[in-house]
N, C-alpha and C positions, 0 to 999 in steps of 0.2 A: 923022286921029286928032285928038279935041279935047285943049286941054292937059288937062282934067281926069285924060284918060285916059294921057295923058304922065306927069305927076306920080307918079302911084300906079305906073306901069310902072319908074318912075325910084328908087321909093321899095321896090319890092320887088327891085330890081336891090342898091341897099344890104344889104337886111336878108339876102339869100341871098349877098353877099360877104360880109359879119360875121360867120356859121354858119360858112362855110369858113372864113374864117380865125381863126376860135374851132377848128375841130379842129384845125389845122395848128400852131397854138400850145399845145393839149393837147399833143399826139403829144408834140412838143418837151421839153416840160416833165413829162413822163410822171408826169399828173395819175391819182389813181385813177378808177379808168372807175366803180366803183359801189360802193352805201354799203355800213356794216360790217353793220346789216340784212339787206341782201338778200344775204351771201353771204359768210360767216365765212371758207372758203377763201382771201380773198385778200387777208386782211388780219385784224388783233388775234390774240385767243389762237388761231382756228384756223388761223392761217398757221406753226404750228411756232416762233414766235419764245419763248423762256422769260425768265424773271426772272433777271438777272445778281446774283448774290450778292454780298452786301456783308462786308466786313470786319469783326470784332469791335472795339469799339471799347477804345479805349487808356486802361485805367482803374488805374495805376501803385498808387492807395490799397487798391484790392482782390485785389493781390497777396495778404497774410496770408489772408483768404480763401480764395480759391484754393489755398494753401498746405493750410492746416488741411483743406480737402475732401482732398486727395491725401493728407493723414498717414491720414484717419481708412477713407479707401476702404483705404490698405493696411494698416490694421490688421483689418481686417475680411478684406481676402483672407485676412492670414497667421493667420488664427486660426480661421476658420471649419473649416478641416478635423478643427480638434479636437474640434467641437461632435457630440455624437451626438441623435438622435431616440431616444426609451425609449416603447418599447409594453408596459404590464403588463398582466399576468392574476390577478384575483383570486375566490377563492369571492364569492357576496352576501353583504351583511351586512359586509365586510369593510371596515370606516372607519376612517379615522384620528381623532382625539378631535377634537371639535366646536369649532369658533371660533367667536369674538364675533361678533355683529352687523354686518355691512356689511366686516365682511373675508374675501373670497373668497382662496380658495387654488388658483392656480395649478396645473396642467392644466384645473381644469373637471370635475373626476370625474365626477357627476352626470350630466352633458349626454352624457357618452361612453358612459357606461356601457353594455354590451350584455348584455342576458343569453341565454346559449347553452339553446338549447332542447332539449327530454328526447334525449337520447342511445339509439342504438339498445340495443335488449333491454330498455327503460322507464325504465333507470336517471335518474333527475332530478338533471341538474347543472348548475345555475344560477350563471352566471358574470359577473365586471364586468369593462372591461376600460377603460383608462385612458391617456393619452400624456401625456407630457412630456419633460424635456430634461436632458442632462448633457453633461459637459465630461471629455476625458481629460487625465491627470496626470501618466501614464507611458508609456515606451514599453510596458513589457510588460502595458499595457493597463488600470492601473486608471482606474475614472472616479469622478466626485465627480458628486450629485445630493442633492436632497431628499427625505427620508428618506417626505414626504406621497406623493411620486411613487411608492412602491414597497412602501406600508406595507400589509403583508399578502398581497403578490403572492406567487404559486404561482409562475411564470414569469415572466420580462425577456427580453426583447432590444431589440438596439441598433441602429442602423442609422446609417452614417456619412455624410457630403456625397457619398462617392464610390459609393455604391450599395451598399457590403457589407453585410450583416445577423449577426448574432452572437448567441445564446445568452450573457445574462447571469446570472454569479454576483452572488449578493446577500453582500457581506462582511460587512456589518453596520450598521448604523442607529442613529442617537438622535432620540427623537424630542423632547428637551427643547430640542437647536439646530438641529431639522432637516435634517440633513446624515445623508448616507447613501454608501454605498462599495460602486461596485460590480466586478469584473474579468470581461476578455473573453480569448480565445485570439484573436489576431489579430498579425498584422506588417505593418509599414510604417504604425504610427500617428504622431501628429503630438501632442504634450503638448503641454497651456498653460502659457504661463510662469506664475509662483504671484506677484502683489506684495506689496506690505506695505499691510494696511487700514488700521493708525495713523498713516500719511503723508497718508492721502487727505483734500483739504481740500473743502469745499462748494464749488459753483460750478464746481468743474474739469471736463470734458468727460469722458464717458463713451460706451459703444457697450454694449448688448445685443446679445446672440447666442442665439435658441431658436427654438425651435418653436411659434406661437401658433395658437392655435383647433385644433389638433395635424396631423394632415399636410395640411390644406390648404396651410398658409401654412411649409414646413418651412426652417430655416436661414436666418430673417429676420433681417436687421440695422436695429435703432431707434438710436437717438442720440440724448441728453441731456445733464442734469449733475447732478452730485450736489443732490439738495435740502439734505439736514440728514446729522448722523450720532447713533447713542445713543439711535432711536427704539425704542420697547416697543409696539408697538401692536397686539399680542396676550397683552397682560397681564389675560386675561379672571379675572376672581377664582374661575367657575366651573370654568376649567381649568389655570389656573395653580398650581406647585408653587414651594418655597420654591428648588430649585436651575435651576429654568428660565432661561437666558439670553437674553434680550432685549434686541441691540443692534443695529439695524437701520442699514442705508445706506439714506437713502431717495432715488431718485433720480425725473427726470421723463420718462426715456426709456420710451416706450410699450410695456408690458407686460400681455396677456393669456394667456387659460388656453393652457395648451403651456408655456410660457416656464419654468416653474418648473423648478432644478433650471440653469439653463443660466448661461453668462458673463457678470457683469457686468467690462467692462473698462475700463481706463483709456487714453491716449492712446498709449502704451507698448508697448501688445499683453496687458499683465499682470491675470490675473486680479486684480480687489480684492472681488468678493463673488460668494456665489450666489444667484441673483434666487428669491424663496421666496417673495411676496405678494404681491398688491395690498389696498387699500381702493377698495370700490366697492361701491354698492347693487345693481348690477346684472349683477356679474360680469363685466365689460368695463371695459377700462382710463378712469381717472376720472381722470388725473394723478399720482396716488399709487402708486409702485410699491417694492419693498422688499426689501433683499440681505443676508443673512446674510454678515457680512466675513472676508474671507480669512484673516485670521490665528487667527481664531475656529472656523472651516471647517478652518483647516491641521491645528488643535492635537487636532482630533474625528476626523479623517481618520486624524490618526500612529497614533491611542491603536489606530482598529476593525483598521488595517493590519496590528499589533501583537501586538495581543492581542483580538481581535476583539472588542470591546467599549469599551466608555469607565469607565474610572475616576476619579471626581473626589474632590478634597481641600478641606477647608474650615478654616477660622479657627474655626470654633464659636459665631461671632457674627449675631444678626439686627440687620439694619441697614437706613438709610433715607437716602435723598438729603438734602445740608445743605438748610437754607432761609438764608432772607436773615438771619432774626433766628440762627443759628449763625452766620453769617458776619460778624453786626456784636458778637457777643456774645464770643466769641474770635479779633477782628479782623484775620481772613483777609483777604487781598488780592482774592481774589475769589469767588462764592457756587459753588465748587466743593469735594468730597470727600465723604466719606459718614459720616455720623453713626450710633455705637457706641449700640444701643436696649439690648440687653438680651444676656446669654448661652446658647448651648443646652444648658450643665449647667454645675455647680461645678467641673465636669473640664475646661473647652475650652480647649480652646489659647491665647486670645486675653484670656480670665481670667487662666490659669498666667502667660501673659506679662507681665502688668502694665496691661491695659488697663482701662479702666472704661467705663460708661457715661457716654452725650454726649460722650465723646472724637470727636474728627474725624480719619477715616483720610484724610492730605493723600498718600501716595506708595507702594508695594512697589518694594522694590528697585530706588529710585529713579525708576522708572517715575511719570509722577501721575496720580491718581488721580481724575476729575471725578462720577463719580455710579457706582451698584452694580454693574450691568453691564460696568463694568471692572476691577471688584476681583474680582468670580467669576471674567473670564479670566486674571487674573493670578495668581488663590489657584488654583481649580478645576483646571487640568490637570499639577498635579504629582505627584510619588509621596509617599503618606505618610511622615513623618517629616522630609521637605525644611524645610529654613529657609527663612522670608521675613523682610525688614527691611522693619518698618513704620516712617514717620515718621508723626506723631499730635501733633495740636493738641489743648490741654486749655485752663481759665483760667488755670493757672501757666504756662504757655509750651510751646515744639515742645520733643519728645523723639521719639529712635529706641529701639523693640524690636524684638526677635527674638523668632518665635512659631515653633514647627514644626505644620508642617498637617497633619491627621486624614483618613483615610478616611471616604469617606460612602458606606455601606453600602447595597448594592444593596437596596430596598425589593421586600417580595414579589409586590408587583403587578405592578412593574417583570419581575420575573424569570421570574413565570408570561408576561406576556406577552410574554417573548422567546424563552424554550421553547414558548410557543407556535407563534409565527412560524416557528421553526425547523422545527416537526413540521411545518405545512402543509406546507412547502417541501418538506421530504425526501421528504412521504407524498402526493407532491400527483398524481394521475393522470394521462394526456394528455389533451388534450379533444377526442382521436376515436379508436375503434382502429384506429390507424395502424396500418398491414400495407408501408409499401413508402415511399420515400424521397421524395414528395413530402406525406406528412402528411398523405392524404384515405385515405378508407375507399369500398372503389368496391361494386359487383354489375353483373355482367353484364345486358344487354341481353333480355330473353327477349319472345316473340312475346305474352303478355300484357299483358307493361310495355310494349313498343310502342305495343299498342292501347290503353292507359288514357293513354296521354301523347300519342295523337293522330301518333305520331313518320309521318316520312314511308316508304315501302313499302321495304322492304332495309335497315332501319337496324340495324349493328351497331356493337357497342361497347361500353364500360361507363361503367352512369349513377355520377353523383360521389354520394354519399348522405350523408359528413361530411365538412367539415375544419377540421382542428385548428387553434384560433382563434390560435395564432401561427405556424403553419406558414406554412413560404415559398408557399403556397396561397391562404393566406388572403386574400379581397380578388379574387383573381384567378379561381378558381371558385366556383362555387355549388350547392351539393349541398341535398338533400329535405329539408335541417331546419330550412331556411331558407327554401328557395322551393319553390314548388307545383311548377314544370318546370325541373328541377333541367340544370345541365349535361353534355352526353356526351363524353365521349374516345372518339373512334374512332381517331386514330392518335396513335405515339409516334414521333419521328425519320422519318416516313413509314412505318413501320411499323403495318400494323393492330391492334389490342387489342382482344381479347375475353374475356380471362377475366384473374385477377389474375395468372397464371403469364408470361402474355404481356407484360402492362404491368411487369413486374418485370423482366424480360429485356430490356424496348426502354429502360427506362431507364439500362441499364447503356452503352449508345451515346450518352447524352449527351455534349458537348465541354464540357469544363472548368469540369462542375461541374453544367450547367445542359441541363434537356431541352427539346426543342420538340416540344409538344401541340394537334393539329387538333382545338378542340373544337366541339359543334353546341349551339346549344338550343332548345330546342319553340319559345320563345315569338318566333324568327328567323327560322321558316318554311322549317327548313331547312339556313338559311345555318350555314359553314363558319367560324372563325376561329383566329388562332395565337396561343398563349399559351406564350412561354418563361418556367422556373419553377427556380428554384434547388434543389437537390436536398439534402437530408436527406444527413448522413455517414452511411455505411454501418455 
């Protein structure tokens, strides 16, 4: 053998010991045998190893935070149960009087509206229907809402957090504070507590409670703060009256259509307004949203509970916010009170008392007095002939009078249009002839209506043809006056239905309260489904 060929024999003698003892020193060291490329199994995320969770870090300054999140979550548990969902029914044409420019009014009527198409035997009855929101007040079930939510409705019902549905009484309505009174038969409600609106200062923390865009988004909670308070921003001159109150909470907690009618609250759980506006070009919340205040709401509510209407009392005086030059001209401390224009006859109250014109009303009964809208709630809901103690700034100096306040006589507009509303109500029809406790109007199955609706071969039952646009139906079937292949009931409780005598009888085996209905429809091919349906009192 030459060395040449020694060398290289010597040199692959090395490199085949260095392989071995490269694996034997792998083994050892229980190197990975191959990359995370070629084979996830045996190594990174596809070997089962997961992400060890870290700990929240320790932020001692963001306690109060923390804090105020847990007051306001459970201000919102303990009060949502009182919040209801309102679905009304009203003939067309039935509007509540027209607002200003770029102020939308809460539910959205327009957008909801549905009109009910011709009724069987031709009769034409065109219908709108409407949601929005209210709050209960009592146990024995009254609710507080805006009075736009329900102006002119035929029908109400209520519907709670917890699922129950109710038949609402309309107590009575004003439409000059928007507030409206409605009562249910119901037990085991849940009242909101009532607070005081003249404590509430801007900036303090607030929560909304309603129903926006109306049952999509049902028993949402928003959260803000007070913006301002004393806002008029439905002071349109084209509909505005001389006894209108206009003293808004305005707050920035997001409020669209639905919401009207529902809680604004404070930190507390206590009601302090009912959310009754927005401003917004476009019918969706802009930042500007607007609450009729509790004590203002309380004093409308006592009067419709009462006497089921509202009675107001007046000084006899037209009057107008101070300006700066009244405030430097009989040098008030600050550009607050409201300035004495003129009287509404040689008889008024506030004439007889000793007042004059350009006097400045600074206080009633100690109460003060900062701009008009507080003087009509402090004059406005008393009985006539009550005393009030004005104090009043003049250029001789502060003096106190006593005036007693006058009835303001129900106007006949006023009173045709509340006997009117009344008569709807009374006289108002159902909107299907309901024959049987689910609130649809049915016809049986016959082998021609089979074959005009395409139905599959043996189908019996009875097709749905109306139903009654608030019946516990509604929403959940669909009958011919609405849709072209309407839906069938073929059984009740398992029970088959074919004529109306049958579906009367099987609903009477409902459990507690409620039937369960196998209904079909053409356009399913067939297919079967269950629809449990709350049942009509007997």
């Amino acid at each position: 053998m030459t060395t040449h060929a020694r060398n290289w024999l010597k040199f692959g003698s090395l490199v085949g010991l260095a392989f071995v003892l490269g694996l034997f020193f792998a083994g050892l060291l229980n190197l990975p045998q191959a990359g995370l490329a070629q084979d996830r199994d045996r190594g990174g995320r596809g070997s089962g190893q997961t992400i060890v969770p870290v700990s929240a870090p320790s932020l001692p300054d963001a306690r109060p935070l923390a804090e105020l999140s847990e007051a306001l979550s459970s201000v919102a548990e303990a009060v949502r149960p009182s919040v209801v969902f309102i679905e009304s029914e009203r003939p067309a044409g039935q509007r509540s009087r027209r607002l200003p420019e770029g102020i939308t009014v809460p539910p959205g009527m327009e957008p909801f509206f549905r009109d009910q198409p011709d009724a069987p035997g031709g009769a034409r009855r065109r219908l709108e229907s409407a949601t929005g929101s209210g709050f209960v007040v009592s146990a024995d079930g009254y609710i507080l809402t805006n009075h736009h939510v329900i102006d002119g409705a035929t029908r109400v019902r209520t519907r709670l957090l917890d699922g129950r549905i109710f038949e609402a009484q309309v107590i009575g309505s004003d439409p000059r504070t928007d507030v409206a009174v409605l009562k249910i038969s119901a037990t085991g409600l849940t009242p909101s507590a009532l607070g005081n609106s003249s404590q509430v200062r801007v900036g303090e923390w607030v929560l909304a409670i309603g129903n926006p865009l109306g049952s999509d988004l049902t028993f949402s909670v928003t959260q803000g703060i007070v913006s301002a308070k004393g806002r008029g921003i439905v002071a349109d001159p084209n509909n505005r009256r001389d006894q209108d109150i206009t003293d808004y909470i305005q707050t920035d907690a997001a409020i669209n259509r639905g919401n009207s009618g529902g809680p604004l609250l404070n930190v507390r759980g206590e009601v302090i307004g009912i959310i009754s506006a927005i401003a917004s070009e476009t019918g969706y919340f802009a930042g500007y949203a607007f609450a009729v205040p509790m004590d203002l709401a309380r004093a409308v509510m006592n009067q419709i509970i009462e006497r089921g209407r509202v009675d107001r009392t007046a000084l006899g005086v037209f009057v107008a916010n101070v300006t700066p030059e009244d405030a430097q001209y009989l040098g008030l401390d600050s550009i607050e009170g409201v300035r004495v224009q003129s009287f509404s006859s040689d008889d008024s109250p506030a004439k007889r008392a000793g007042l004059e014109p350009g006097d400045v009303i600074i206080s009633v009964d100690g109460q003060p007095v900062r701009y008009v809208a507080q003087l009509q709630q402090l004059v406005g809901f008393r009985r006539a002939g009550d005393e009030v103690r004005l104090e009043i700034a003049r250029k001789a100096g502060r003096r106190e009078v006593t005036a007693r306040v006058t009835a303001i006589p129900e106007s006949a507009a006023e009173r045709a249009a509340r006997d009117s509303a009344e008569a709807v109500r009374s006289a108002a029809p159902d909107a299907a002839p309901v024959t049987n406790r689910l609130g649809i109007s049915v016809e049986p199955v016959t082998a021609s209506l089979a074959q005009s609706l395409r139905l599959p071969a043996g189908t019996r039952g009875l097709i749905v043809r109306s139903v009654a646009q608030l019946s516990p139906a509604a929403d959940r079937l669909y009958g011919s006056e609405t849709v072209s292949r309407p839906d069938i009931i073929t059984a009740v409780e398992g029970k088959p239905v074919r004529t109306e005598a049958e579906l009367r009888a099987a609903l009477a085996d409902g459990k507690n309260g409620v039937a369960t209905l196998t209904v079909m429809n053409p356009e399913l091919a067939g297919q079967h489904r269950v629809e449990r349906i709350r049942l009509l009192p007997e």
